[in-house]
C-alpha positions in Angstrom: -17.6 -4.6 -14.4 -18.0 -1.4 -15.8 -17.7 -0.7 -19.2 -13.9 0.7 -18.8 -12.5 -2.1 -17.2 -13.4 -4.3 -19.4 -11.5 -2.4 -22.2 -8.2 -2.5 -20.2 -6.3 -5.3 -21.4 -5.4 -7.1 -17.9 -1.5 -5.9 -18.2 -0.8 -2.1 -18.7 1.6 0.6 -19.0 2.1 3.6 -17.9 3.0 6.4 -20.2 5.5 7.6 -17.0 6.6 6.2 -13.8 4.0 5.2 -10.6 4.6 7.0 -7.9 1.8 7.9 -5.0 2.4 11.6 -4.3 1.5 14.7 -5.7 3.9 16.1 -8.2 4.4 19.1 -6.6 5.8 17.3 -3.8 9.7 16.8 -4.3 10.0 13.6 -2.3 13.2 10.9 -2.3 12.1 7.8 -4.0 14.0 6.3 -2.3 12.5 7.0 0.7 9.5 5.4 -0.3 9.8 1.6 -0.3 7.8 -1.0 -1.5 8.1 -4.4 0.2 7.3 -7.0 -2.6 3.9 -9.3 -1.4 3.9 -13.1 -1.5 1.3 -15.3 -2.6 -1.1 -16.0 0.1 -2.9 -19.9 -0.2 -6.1 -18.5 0.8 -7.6 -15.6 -2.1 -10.9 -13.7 -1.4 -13.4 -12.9 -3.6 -16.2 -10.9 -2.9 -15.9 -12.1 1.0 -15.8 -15.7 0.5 -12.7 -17.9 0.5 -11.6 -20.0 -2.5 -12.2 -23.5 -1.9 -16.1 -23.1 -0.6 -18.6 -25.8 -2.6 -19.5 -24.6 -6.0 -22.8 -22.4 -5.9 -26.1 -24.4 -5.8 -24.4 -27.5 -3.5 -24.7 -28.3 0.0 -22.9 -25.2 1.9 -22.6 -28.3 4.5 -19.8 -29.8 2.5 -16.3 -30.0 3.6 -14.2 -27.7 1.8 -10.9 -28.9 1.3 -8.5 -26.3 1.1 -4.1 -27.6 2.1 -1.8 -25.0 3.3 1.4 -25.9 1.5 4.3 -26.6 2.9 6.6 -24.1 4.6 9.7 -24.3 3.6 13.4 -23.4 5.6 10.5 -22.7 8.6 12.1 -21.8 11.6 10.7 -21.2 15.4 12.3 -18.5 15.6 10.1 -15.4 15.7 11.4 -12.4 13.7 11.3 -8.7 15.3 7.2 -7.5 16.0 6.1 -4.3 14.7 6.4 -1.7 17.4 4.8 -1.4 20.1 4.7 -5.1 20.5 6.3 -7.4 23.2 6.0 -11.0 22.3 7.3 -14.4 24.6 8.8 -16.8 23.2 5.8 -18.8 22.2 4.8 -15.8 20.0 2.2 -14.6 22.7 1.5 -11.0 23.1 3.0 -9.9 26.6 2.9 -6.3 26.0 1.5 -3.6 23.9 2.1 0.5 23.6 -1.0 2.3 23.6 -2.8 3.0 20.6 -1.9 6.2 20.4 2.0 5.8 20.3 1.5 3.6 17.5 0.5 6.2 14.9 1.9 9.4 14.2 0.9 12.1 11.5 3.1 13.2 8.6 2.7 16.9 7.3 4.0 17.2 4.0 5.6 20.4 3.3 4.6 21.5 -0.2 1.1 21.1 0.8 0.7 21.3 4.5 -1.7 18.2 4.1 -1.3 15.3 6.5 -0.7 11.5 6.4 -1.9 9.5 9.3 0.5 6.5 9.7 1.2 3.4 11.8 4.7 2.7 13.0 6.0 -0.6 11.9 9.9 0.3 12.9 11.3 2.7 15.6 15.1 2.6 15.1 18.2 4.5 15.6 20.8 5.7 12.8 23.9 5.3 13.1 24.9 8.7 13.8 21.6 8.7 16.3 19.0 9.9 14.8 15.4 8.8 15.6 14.1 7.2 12.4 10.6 5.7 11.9 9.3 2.9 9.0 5.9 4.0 8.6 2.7 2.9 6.9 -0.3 4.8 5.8 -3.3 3.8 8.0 -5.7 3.9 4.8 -5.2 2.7 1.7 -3.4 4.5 -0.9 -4.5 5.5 -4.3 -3.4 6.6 -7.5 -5.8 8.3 -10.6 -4.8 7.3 -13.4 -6.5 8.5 -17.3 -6.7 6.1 -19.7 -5.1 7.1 -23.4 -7.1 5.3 -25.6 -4.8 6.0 -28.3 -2.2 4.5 -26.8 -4.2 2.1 -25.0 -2.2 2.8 -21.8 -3.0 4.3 -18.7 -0.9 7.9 -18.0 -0.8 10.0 -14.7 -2.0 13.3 -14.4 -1.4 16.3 -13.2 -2.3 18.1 -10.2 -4.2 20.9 -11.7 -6.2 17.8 -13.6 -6.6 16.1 -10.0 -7.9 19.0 -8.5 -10.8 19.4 -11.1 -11.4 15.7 -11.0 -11.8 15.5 -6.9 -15.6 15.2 -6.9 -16.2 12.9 -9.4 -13.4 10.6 -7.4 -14.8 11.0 -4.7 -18.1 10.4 -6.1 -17.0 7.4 -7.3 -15.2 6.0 -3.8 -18.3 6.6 -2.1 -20.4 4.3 -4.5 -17.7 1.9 -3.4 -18.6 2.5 0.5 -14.8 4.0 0.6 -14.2 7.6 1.6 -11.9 9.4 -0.1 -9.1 11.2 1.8 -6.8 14.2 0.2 -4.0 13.3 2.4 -0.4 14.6 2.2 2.1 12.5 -0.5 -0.4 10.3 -1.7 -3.8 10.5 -2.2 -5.8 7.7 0.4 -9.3 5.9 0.9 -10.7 5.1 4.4 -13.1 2.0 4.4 -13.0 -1.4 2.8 -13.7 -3.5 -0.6 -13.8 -6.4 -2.4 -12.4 -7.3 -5.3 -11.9 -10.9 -8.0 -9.3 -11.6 -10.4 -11.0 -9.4 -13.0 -10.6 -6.2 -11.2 -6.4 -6.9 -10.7 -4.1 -4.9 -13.1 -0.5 -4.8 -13.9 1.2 -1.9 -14.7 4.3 -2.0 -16.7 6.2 1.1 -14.7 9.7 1.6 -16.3 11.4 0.9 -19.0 13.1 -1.7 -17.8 10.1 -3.7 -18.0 9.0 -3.4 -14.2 5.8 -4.4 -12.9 3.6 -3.1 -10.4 0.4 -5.1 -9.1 -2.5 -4.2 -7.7 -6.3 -3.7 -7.9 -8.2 -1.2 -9.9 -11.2 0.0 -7.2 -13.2 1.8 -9.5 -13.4 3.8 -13.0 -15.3 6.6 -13.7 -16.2 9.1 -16.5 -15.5 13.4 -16.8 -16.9 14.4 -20.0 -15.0 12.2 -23.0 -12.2 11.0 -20.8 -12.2 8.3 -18.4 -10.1 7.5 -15.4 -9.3 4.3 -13.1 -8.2 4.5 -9.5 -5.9 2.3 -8.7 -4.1 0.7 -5.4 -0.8 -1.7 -5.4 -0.7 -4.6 -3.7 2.7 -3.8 -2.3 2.6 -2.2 0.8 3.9 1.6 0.8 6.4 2.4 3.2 7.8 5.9 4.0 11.5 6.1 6.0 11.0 9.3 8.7 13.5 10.7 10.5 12.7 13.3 13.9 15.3 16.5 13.0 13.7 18.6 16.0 13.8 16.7 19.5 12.1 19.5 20.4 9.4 19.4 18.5 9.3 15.8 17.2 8.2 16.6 13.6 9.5 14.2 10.9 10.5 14.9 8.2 11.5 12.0 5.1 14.6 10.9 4.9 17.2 12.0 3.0 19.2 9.7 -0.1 22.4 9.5 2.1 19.9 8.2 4.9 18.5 5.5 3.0 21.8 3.9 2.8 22.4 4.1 6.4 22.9 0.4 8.0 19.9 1.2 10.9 17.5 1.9 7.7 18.6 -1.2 6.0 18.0 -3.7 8.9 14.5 -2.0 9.8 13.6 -3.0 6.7 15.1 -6.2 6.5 13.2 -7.1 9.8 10.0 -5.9 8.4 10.2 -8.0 5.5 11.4 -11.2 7.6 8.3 -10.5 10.0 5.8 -10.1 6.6 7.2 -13.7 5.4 6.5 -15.0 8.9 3.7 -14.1 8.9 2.4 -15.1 5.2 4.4 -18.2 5.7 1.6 -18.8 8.6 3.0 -17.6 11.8 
């Protein structure tokens, strides 16, 4: 560990709310929605799954490891992402090319882009061609520990800017490459992580948690900083304004409330619940 994280108490707070976009960027929040995760029964750390023999026994031993039961399981397969066509039996029959899964979001203020998958391609109910999208690499937030407060605060994009290299400095140590992507900063590659690296963030006043995993921590002069990643997936509700063109654009409040955003999401959530639940 270095020597940050392990003065970070395992539960934070954060001096403001989280969010994973630039300031700059006036973006609905309610646009952005976070699907809550459910326990898995199988954990990783550092590569290897919970359950293997103890270090210095026979790697030959049997490891033990129950699924639990699934409870109010049903056959019934909920809606695939898009792009998928399963049978009835769950088997792939068809699938879009790769290319129509994955679109590009341009963020105004900044003109940088966000390379997402489509998990949802829906209509409004006036319409409209709306898309649920996720980014394709993992999303990241910089946070600067207050040490007087012993809380972590977010900063501000003339800070981020001069902080940059030394983040990506840091990702890279990680084998991670840093992306400055449109609404929220991303990190292309993989990592591991073990229980000591996890955080919670307290992230409103209403006592609200946020989990996730604290990648890495690094030093700018007296002042240290942790990037951090929830565990929640990040979702962005797009809607195409041009048919002409085909840019998106994020939806709007009175959007959100429409009833083809709400059962997009409700099948997305159903499909991540089959599919934790082991389907």
């Amino acid at each position: 560990m270095d020597a940050l994280a392990t003065r970070i108490a395992p539960r934070m707070h954060l001096t403001s709310s989280v969010s994973f976009y630039g300031t700059k960027t006036e973006l609905n929040s309610r646009a952005l929605v976070r699907i809550p995760r459910r326990k898995s029964w199988v954990v990783l750390v550092s590569g290897k799954q919970r359950g293997f023999p103890e270090q210095g026994k026979s790697r030959r031993a049997k490891a033990v490891v129950e699924e639990p039961p699934r409870k109010n399981w049903s056959p019934t397969i909920p809606n695939p992402p898009a792009g998928f066509i399963l049978n009835d039996a769950g088997e792939v029959v068809l699938v879009a090319p790769a290319n129509k899964r994955v679109v590009d979001m341009i963020d105004p203020e900044t003109g940088r882009s966000l390379e997402c998958s489509v998990r949802r391609a829906f209509l409004s109910s006036s319409g409209l061609q709306c898309l649920l999208l996720s980014p394709l690499d993992t999303p990241l937030q910089i946070l600067k520990y207050d040490e007087e407060n012993e809380a972590l605060r977010e900063i501000s994009d003339d800070e981020l800017e001069e902080l940059i290299p030394t983040a990506e400095y840091a990702l890279a140590k990680k084998r991670l490459h840093f992306v400055f992507s449109g609404y929220c900063l991303t990190a292309r590659g993989c990592f591991c992580f073990t229980d000591n690296d996890v955080l919670e963030l307290e992230t409103g006043t209403d006592g609200s948690i946020t989990e996730g995993v604290e990648i890495t921590s690094f030093q700018v002069g007296i002042s240290e900083f942790v990037v951090f990643t929830p565990f929640d997936p990040l979702l962005f509700v797009a809607c195409k304004q041009d048919e002409s063109t085909g840019a998106l654009t994020v939806a709007d409040e009175d959007l959100m409330n429409d009833l083809g955003v709400v059962n997009a999401m409700k099948d997305e959530a159903e499909f991540q619940q089959f599919v934790e639940g082991g389907g």
